[in-house]
C-alpha positions, 0 to 999 in steps of 0.5 A: 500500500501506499504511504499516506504522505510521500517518502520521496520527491521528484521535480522533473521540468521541461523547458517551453513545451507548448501546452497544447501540442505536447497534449495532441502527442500525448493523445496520439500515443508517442507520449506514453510516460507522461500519459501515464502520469496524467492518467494516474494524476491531476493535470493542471489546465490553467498553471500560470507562469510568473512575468517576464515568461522567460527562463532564470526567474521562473525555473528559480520560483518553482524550486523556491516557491518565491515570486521573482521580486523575491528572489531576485532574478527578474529576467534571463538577466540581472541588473544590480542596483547603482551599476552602469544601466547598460550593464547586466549580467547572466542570470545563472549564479546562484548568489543571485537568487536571495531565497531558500532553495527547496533542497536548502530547506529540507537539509535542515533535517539531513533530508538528501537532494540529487540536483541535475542540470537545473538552471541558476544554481551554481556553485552548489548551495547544498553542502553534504545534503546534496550532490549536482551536476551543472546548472550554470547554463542550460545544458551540462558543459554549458556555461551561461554565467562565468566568474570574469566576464559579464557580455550580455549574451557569452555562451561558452562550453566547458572545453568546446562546442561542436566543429564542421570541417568541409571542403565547402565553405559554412558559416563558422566551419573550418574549410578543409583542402583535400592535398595528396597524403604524405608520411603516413605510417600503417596505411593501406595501399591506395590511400594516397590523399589528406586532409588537415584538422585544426582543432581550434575549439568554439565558444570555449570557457577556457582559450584552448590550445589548438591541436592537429588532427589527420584525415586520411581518405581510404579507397574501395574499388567504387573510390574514396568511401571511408575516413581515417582520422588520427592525432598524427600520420599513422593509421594504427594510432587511428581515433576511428575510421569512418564511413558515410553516415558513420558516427564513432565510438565515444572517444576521449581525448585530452586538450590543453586550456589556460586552465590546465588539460580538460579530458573531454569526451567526443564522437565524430560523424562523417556527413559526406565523402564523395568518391571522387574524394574532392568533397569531404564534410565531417562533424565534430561533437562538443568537446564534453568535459569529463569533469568541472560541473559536479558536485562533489568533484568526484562525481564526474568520472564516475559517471563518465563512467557510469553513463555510455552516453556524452554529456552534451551541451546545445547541440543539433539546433544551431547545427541544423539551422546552419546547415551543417548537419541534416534533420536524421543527424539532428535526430541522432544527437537530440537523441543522445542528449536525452539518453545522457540525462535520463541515464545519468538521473537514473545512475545516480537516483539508483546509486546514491541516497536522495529524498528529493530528485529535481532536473530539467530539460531545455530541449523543447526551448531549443527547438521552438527557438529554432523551429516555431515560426516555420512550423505555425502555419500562422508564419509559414504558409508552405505546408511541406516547410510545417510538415518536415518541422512538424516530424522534428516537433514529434521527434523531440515530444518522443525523446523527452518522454523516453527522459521521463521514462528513464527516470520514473523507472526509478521512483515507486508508489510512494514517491510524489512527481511533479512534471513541470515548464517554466512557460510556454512559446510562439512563432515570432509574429513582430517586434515592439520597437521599444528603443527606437520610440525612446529615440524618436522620443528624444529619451534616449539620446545616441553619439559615436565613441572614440572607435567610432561605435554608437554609444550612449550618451549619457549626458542627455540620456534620460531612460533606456530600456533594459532587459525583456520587459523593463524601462529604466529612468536614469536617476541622479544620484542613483546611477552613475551618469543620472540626469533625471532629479528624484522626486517631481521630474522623475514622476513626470517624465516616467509618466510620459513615457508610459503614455508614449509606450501605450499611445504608440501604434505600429505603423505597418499592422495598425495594432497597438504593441504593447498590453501595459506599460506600469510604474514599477510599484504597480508590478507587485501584483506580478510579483515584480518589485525591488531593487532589481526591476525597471521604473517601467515594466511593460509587456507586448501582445502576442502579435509582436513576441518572439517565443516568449519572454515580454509576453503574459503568461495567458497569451495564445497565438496560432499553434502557440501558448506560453501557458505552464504544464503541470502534472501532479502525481503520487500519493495525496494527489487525484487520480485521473483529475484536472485542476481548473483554478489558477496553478502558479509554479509559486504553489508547487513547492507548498504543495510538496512541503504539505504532502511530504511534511518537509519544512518550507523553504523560508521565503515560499509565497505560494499557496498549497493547491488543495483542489489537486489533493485526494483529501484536502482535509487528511492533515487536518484530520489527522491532527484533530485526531492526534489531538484528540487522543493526546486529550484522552490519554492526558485525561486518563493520566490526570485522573489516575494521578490524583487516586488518593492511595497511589503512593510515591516510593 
């Protein structure tokens, strides 16, 4: 039978489904896990996400249970209060989120945690009470915040990101020359041209030494047909030798950085050898490091030991897109990074002692990133474009639910599951101007600096828009540069700007961009407020969003929805339910501290959902009934103290 309050926890979250679509795959069957917890659970039909809809803040309110004006990331990233208004920074580090994490509250009672790939918490705050893998970027080997250096946008990868080495130029690929062979030692007669690799590295945490790799072209009787690839001229020290289509084995290899050597682990694909040998086109995975994102430290040979699979960072999306790779390659590696993660969480859930499980998964962000505008047929009117980005929405629904499965083969019927996004996404239908009205307007003023690049001239700059959603005033005394006098002209010309924001009607649609545009203390009822907010938060319609971020959390647009999933199943939940009311992800960490008994994170603001409960009345039940008891007992003791002839010896 199963326990009436839950022994274990699992937080399994997927990054941007879009709610209705992943339901119509469920229906259709590729989704049998999930059906399964729907099935046997409750379904939220209305979970709200928190504002800006966007992914450091809400993945940091779900395991917080804090709004984001709580905790402090209040959009992918931070703005820390007094810095230049032009400068922000990822927001990854968990330094930066000023509430108690889930895992953080139930170590106060030596509860155990196991943490995978979850967003903005890096470095670990767990201590002996828990063990992670990544989470300062959205993927393991990927890093989104780094201790030296603050661009607003720098991904880098732990020793490097994937490499395309072709005889036809690509955009950012190596272009390689097929030259007559020299000096190889254990070749096959015949063999008799070449190709240079340099291995440079791409997006790399670390400057990575360069090294040299060869390729040497193997003939059959049809011509050049396979590809032998080594660290030096000799075919014996080979990594592997390849055919069309042919991935290797993993392999791992040792690179030079200006952190020391990295072991990192890799594969290689060849995408094209045309007999003739004058075309050749081979693909070269990230560069997966061995260790580095583990807590404790040790944990990364053992699970590179432990899990066949590479731990990969974003990779297929950008390959796709650039054409370096074709949509069966970018099945195969979406493939293997949803291997990697569930294998990895069951390794270590079946290896290591844990109370609470959380990870996430970024895939489906990836892919309506990439893919959303050319599968909605709202913003693509070729039904062969929507069908071929159709069957790549399919691929991955089915790649993450063989995730599910992976991991959930690791839970019994006593432990309470929680499969929740952080929002939802859209085809990019248009862009609110936002910074060109501020320029028209004469609020942001801009110059050229020395180098002659545009720059910000602060001495008649009046207000900026920052981040997703935000405007900021800059403020004497309060920023470095301010002009605007606290007081009366700061609300006056706050006051025209957000009038400007909401008169502004876009010339080539006739519509109006935005849905608001507020003061800063009036986004408390969005959970937005503090230091770390705009003097202005606005959102757009969903006529001039791209996927999601400025855009409310109850938008609906052609296949798209940026609402939340969330299922719930487990002991105390519903079976077979569905909840109607308002679910906030501010709501799932109550619930679970209720239903496990776990202390509640300390500055949790949500509510525990009661209607999603088999019996919302069983804790209250069952303490009127300890209580009940606890007066009898008492009761019976008080009377049979007081007997006149019980003597104390």
């Amino acid at each position: 039978m199963p326990s009436p309050c839950p022994t274990k926890v699992m937080i399994l979250g997927v990054d941007a489904p879009i709610m209705p679509r992943t339901l119509m795959y469920v229906a259709q069957g590729e989704m049998p896990n999930l059906k399964s917890l729907i099935d046997g659970g409750t379904l939220a039909t209305n979970c709200m996400v928190p504002y800006p809809t966007i992914t450091p803040p809400n993945w940091t309110t779900i395991v917080t249970g804090a709004w984001p004006g709580t905790h402090g990331i209040t959009c992918f990233h931070v703005h820390n209060p007094g810095d230049p208004l032009d400068k922000v920074h990822a927001g990854f580090d968990s330094a930066d989120n000023e509430a108690e994490f889930l895992w953080e509250a139930i170590a106060r009672e030596e509860l155990r945690s196991i943490v995978v790939n979850y967003p903005s918490t890096w470095p670990p705050r767990m201590g002996e009470w828990g063990i992670q893998v990544a989470g300062a970027g959205l993927a393991p080997n990927e890093w989104r915040h780094h201790f030296d250096a603050t661009a607003m946008w720098d991904v880098r990868n732990d020793v490097s990101n994937s490499m395309l080495f072709a005889t036809e130029e690509f955009p950012r690929a190596q272009v390689v020359e097929v030259m007559p062979a020299a000096g190889w030692a254990n070749a096959p007669e015949g063999a008799d041209r070449e190709i240079t690799l340099q291995v440079t590295g791409r997006n790399c945490l670390s400057p990575m030494g360069p090294q040299t790799w060869h390729g040497l072209l193997l003939k059959d009787a049809g011509g050049y047909s396979r590809l032998c690839i080594a660290p030096v001229r000799d075919c014996a020290q080979a990594f592997c030798t390849l055919a069309v289509g042919e991935w290797s084995d993993r392999l791992s290899a040792t690179f030079a950085t200006d952190k020391g050597p990295k072991e990192a682990l890799l594969r290689l694909k060849l995408l094209e050898l045309k007999p003739s040998g004058k075309s050749v086109k081979l693909l070269l995975s990230p560069l997966c490091a061995v260790d580095g994102y583990h807590h404790p430290a040790s944990l990364g040979a053992e699970l590179a030991a432990g899990v066949p699979e590479l731990p990969l960072c974003n990779f297929g999306f950008e390959e796709l897109s650039l054409e370096w790779i074709d949509d069966e390659t970018w099945a195969e590696v979406m493939w293997e990074s949803h291997h990697w993660l569930g294998n990895a969480s069951a390794w270590l859930l079946a290896n290591r002692p844990w109370d609470l499980f959380a990870m996430h998964l970024h895939c489906p962000d990836w892919a309506y990133h990439a893919i959303a505008t050319r599968l909605d047929p709202l913003t693509e009117s070729d039904p062969n474009v929507r069908a071929r980005f159709e069957q790549i929405e399919r691929e991955f629904h089915r790649a993450w639910d063989d995730m599910l499965g992976r991991v959930l083969a690791q839970a019994d019927e006593d432990t309470l599951i929680v499969v929740v996004s952080d929002h939802g996404a859209q085809a990019t239908t248009g862009h609110a101007p936002i910074r060109k009205i501020l320029i028209d307007a004469g609020y942001l003023v801009l110059t050229k600096d020395d180098a002659g690049a545009e720059a910000i001239d602060w001495s008649q700059t009046r207000a900026i828009p920052q981040r997703s959603c935000y405007v900021y005033l800059n403020v004497r005394g309060r920023d470095p540069e301010g002009i605007v006098e606290p007081g009366q002209e700061y609300g006056r010309v706050r006051d025209e700007i957000i009038a400007l924001l909401m008169d502004y009607t876009d010339p080539a649609t006739g519509r109006k961009p935005f849905a608001f545009a507020w003061k800063r203390e009036d986004a408390r009822v969005l959970g937005l407020y503090g230091e770390r907010v705009g003097d202005i938060v606005f959102a757009v319609t969903e006529h001039f969003c791209g996927q999601h971020g400025p855009i409310l959390p109850t938008a609906k647009i052609g296949l798209g929805s940026i609402e939340g999933l969330l299922v719930l199943k487990g002991p105390g939940i519903k079976p077979g339910a569905t909840l109607e009311r308002n679910a906030w992800l501010t709501d799932i960490v109550p619930t679970v501290c209720h239903l496990a008994e776990w202390p509640t994170p300390r500055q949790a603001e949500g509510a525990i959902l009661y209607q999603a409960l088999a019996d919302p009345d069983a804790k209250t039940d069952e303490l009127r009934a300890l209580r009940r008891n606890y007066a009898r007992l008492k009761r019976t003791e008080d009377a049979d103290s007081a007997l006149t002839h019980r003597y104390n010896m």
